[in-house]
C-alpha positions, -999 to 999 in steps of 0.1 A, spaced: -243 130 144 -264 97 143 -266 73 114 -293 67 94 -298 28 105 -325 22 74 -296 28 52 -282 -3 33 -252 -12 48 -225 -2 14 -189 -25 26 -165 -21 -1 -156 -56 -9 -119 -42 -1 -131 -47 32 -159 -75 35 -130 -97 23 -101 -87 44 -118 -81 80 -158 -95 75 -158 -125 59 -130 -146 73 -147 -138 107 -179 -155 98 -163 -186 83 -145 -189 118 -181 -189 130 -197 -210 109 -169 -235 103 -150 -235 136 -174 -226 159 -200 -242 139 -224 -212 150 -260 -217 132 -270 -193 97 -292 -175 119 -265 -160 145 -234 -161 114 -263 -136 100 -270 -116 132 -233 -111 133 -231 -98 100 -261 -73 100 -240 -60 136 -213 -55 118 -225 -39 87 -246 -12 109 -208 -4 129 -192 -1 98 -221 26 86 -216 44 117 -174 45 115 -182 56 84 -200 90 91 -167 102 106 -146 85 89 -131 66 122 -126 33 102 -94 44 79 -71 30 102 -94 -4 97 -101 -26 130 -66 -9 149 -82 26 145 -110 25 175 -102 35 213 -127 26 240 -141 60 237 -153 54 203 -171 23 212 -189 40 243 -201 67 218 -211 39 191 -238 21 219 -248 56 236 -258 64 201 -274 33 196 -295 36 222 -314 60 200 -321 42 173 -321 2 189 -343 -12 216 -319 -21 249 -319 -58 236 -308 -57 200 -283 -33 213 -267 -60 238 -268 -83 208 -251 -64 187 -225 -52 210 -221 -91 215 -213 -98 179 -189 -68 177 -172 -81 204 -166 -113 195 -156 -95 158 -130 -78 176 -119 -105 203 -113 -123 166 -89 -101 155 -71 -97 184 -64 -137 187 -53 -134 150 -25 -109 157 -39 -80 142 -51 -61 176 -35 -53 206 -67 -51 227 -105 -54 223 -119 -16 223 -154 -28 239 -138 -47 270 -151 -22 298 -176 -8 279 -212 -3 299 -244 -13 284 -279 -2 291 -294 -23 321 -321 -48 305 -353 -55 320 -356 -88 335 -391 -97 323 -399 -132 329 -406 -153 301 -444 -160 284 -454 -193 289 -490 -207 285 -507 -225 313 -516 -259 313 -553 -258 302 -541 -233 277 -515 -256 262 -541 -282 258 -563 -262 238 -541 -253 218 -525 -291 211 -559 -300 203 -567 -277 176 -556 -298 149 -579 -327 160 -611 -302 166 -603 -292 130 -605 -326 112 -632 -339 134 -656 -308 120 -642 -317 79 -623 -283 84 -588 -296 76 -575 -330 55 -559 -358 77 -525 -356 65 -522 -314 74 -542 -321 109 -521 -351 120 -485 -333 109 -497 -300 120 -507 -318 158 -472 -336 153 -450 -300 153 -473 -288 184 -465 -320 201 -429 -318 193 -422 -284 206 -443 -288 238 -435 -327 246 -399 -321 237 -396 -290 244 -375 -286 212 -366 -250 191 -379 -246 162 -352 -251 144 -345 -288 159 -376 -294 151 -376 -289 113 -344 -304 114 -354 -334 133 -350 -372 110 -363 -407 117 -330 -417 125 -328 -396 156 -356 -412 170 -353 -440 195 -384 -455 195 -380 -479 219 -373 -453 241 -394 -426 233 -362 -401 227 -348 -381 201 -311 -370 194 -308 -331 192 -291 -312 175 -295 -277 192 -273 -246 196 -234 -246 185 -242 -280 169 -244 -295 203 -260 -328 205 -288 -339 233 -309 -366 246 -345 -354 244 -378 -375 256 -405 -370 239 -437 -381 258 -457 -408 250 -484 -387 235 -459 -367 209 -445 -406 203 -480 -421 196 -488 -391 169 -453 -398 155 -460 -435 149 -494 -424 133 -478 -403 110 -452 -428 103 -476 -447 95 -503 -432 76 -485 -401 60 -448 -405 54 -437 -420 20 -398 -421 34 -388 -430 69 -350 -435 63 -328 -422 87 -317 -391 68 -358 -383 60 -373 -358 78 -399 -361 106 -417 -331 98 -430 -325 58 -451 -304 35 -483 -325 14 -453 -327 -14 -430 -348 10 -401 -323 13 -389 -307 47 -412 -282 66 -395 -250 73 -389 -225 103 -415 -199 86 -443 -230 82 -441 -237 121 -447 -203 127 -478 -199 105 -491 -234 120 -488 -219 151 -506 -184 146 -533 -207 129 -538 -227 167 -541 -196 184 -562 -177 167 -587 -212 169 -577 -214 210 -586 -174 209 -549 -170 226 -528 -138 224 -515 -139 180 -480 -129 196 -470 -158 211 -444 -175 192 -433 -214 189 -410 -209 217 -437 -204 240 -443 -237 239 -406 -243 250 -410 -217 276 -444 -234 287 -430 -272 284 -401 -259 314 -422 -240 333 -447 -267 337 -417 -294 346 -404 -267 371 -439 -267 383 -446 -306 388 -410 -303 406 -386 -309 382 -348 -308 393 -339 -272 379 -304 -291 366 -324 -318 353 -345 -297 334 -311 -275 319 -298 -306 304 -332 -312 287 -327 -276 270 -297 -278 261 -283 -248 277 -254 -242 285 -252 -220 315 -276 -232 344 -286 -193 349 -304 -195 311 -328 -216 326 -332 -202 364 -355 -174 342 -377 -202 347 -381 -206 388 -390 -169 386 -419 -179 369 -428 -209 390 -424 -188 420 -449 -163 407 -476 -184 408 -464 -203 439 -472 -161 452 -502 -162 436 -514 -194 453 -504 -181 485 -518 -147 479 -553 -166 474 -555 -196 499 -539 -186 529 -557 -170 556 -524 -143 566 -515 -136 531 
């Protein structure tokens, strides 16, 4: 029997309290995970609980499930989640579980051994570079044609510089204050995944339209004010990068599904390109684990083929 996955997730506040909730404030407060994975955690464990629910498997509460129950939760998953949100959230439940077994109340994780559906390895979008420079200069072709006021061309050409010369998330991005700018420098303290904090340079170009909008725009540049604002002064959000971005695209007539992270994606594969040291350009990221940003020499290799395939005489 499969579970209706459209269904709203109905945990009895019996149980939200006793086995949900202290589990996400260990993620949020002691892991110091961000709202965005506390709540991908949660949404995993509210579609688990639906499924226990169908036969009943979660009366004996988080003790109750053998490894055979969790290899027929993710081959039934398979039909109704794509192979990644699957992965994710057989992550989250396993980190639920791996909780509860640290606190005393399980004597082993039911999803160690479990097998997973393979995932594709496809390599990440990126744009090229004449592509990304199009697109950077959007803002600019906009107010030079009276199309768009100064302050929304010059902040909206500030995020695009930001997430390609940085090569920042979105979220450190809208997060990103004065006072984490070095400007003698030309750097920025990050604050990016599990509250981790980096060194990030920002190119001279992105630190020129900074200084502009410094300048020219920004009412507050205290060291708790926000880089990145709306025309009313208060902090630009995840969702406005996103529609700034589909707004550049659609100008550079690029493909409407490529998201700010491309520009992440695009800013390392360009480093990897020019010859950037492969740990070098991990630390930039911020990532943890240096094969999260090999993903990347795939890419670069690719078009190294591609060369080949083109100018030499034997290819």
């Amino acid at each position: 029997m499969t579970t209706d996955s459209s269904a709203p997730a109905e945990i009895p506040p019996s149980v939200a309290a006793e086995w949900l909730q202290p589990f996400l404030d260990f993620l949020a407060k002691e892991r110091r995970y961000s709202a965005y994975t506390v709540r991908n955690y949660r949404q995993a464990f509210e579609d688990f609980y639906r499924w226990a629910q169908i036969d009943r498997r979660w009366s004996g509460g988080v003790g109750g499930f053998t490894t055979r129950d969790m290899r027929d939760f993710v081959i039934e998953g398979q039909r109704r989640f794509g192979r990644r949100t699957l992965h994710n959230h057989v992550s989250g439940l396993r980190a639920f579980f791996r909780f509860w077994q640290r606190q005393g109340r399980l004597e082993k994780n039911p999803f160690l051994g479990v097998p997973l559906p393979k995932l594709e390895k496809a390599l990440p979008k990126f744009l090229t570079e004449p592509q990304t420079a199009l697109l950077l200069g959007g803002p600019q072709r906009l107010l030079a044609n009276d199309s768009l006021d100064a302050f929304t061309a010059w902040r909206d050409r500030l995020v695009l510089e930001l997430l390609y010369g940085g090569g920042l998330r979105v979220s450190e991005v809208v997060g990103l204050n004065y006072g984490a700018i070095d400007f003698g420098n030309g750097s920025a303290r990050v604050l990016g995944k599990g509250r981790k904090e980096r060194i990030c340079p920002l190119g001279a170009v992105a630190m020129a339209v900074v200084q502009k909008f410094r300048t020219d725009f920004a009412r507050a540049t205290g060291p708790a004010d926000p880089v990145l604002i709306t025309p009313r002064h208060e902090r630009l959000t995840v969702r406005a990068v996103q529609l700034i971005m589909k707004r550049y695209l659609a100008l550079a007539e690029l493909p409407m599904d490529l998201s700010p992270h491309k520009l992440r994606h695009s800013y390392a594969t360009h480093l990897l390109n020019s010859g950037a040291d492969l740990r070098a350009v991990q630390e930039l990221l911020g990532h943890a684990n240096l094969a999260t940003t090999q993903i990347y020499t795939h890419t670069s290799v690719a078009r190294l083929k591609e060369i080949y395939a083109k100018a030499h005489p034997r290819a």
